[in-house]
C-alpha positions as CSV (number, residue, x, y, z in Angstrom):
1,X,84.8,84.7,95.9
2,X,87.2,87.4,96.4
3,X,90.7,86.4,96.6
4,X,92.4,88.2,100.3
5,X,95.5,89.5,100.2
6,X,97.7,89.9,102.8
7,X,97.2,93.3,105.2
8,X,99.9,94.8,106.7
9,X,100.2,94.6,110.8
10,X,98.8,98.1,111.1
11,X,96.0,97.6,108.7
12,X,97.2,100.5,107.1
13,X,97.7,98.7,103.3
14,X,96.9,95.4,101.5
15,X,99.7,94.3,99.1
16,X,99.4,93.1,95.6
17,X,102.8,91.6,93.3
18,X,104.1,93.3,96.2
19,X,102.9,96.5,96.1
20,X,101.3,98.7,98.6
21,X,97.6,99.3,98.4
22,X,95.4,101.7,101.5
23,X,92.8,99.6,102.6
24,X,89.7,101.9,103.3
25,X,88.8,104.0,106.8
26,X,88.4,101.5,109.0
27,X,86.4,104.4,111.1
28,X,83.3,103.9,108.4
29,X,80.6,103.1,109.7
30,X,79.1,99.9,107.5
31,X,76.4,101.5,105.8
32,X,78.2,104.5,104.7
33,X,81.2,101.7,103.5
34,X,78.5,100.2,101.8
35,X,77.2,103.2,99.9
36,X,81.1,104.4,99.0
37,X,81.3,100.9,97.7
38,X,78.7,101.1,95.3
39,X,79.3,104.4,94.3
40,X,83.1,103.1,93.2
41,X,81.5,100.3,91.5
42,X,78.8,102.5,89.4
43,X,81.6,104.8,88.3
44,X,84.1,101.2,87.4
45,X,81.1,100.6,85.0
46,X,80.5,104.1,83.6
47,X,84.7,104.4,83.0
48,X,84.2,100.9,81.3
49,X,81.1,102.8,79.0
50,X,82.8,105.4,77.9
51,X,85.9,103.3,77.5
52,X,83.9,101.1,75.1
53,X,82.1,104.3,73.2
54,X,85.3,106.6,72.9
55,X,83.3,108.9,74.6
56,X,86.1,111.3,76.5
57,X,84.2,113.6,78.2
58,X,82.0,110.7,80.2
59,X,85.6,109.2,80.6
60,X,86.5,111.8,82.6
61,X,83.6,112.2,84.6
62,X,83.3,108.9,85.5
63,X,87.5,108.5,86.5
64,X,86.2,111.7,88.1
65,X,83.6,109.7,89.6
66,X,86.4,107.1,90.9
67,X,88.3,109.1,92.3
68,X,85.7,110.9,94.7
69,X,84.8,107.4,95.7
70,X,87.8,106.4,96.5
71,X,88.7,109.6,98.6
72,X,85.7,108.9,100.6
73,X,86.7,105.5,101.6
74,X,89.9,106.7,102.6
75,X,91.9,104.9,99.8
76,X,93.1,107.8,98.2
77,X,93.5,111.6,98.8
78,X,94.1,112.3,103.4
79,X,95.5,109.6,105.2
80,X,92.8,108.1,107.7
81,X,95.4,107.0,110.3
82,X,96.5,111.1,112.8
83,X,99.8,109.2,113.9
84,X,101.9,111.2,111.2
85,X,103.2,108.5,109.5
86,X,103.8,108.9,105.7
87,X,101.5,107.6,103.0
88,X,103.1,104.9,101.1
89,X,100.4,103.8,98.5
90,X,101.2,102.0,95.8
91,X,104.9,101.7,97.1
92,X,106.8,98.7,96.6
93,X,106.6,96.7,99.9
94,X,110.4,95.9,100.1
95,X,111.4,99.9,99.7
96,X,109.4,100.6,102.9
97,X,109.1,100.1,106.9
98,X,106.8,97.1,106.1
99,X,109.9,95.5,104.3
100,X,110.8,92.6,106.7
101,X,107.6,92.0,107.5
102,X,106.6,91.6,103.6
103,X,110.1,89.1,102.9
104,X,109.0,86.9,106.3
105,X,105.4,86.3,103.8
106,X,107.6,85.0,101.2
107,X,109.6,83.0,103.6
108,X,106.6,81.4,104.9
C-alpha cells in the first residue's frame, strides 16, 4: 500500500520531509495517466539496469526515458495549472505561499 502524503489545498504539489513535489495533470484522462505511469516505471527499471551494469550510455537513455515521462504527466517540464502562478517543485514548503498551511499540518 502506498503511503499518501499530504496535497496542498490547490492540488498543485504533494510534500515529502517537507518538500514540494507536482502532483501530475489532473486534466489526464485515466488511460493516458495510466500509460505515462508505466512508461515512468519501465524507464525506473531500465535506470536501475544500467545502474547495476555500469552501462552509461543506457543510463542516460533511460534518465532520458524518466524525464519524458515525467513531462507528460505534468510533473516536470510546463506547469499544468494557466493561472500564472510560479512553479515551486521541490521547494521547501515553509519558504513558500503554502507555508502556513504546511506548519498548521505539523500543529495538528
Amino acid at each position: 500500500m502506498a503511503k499518501a502524503y499530504p496535497t496542498t489545498p490547490d492540488g498543485r504539489y504533494f510534500v515529502v520531509r517537507g518538500r514540494l513535489w507536482r502532483t501530475s495533470n489532473p486534466a489526464l484522462g485515466e488511460s493516458e495517466r495510466e500509460r505515462h505511469v508505466h512508461d515512468l516505471m519501465r524507464a525506473r527499471r531500465a535506470v536501475r539496469t544500467a545502474l547495476a551494469d555500469e552501462d552509461a550510455a543506457a543510463l542516460k537513455a533511460a534518465r532520458a526515458g524518466v524525464q519524458a515521462a515525467k513531462v507528460a504527466l505534468g510533473e516536470r517540464g510546463p506547469v499544468w495549472w494557466d493561472d500564472g502562478a510560479p512553479d515551486l517543485n521541490r521547494h521547501m514548503a515553509k519558504n513558500t505561499p503554502y507555508a502556513a498551511w504546511h506548519a498548521a499540518l505539523d500543529a495538528g
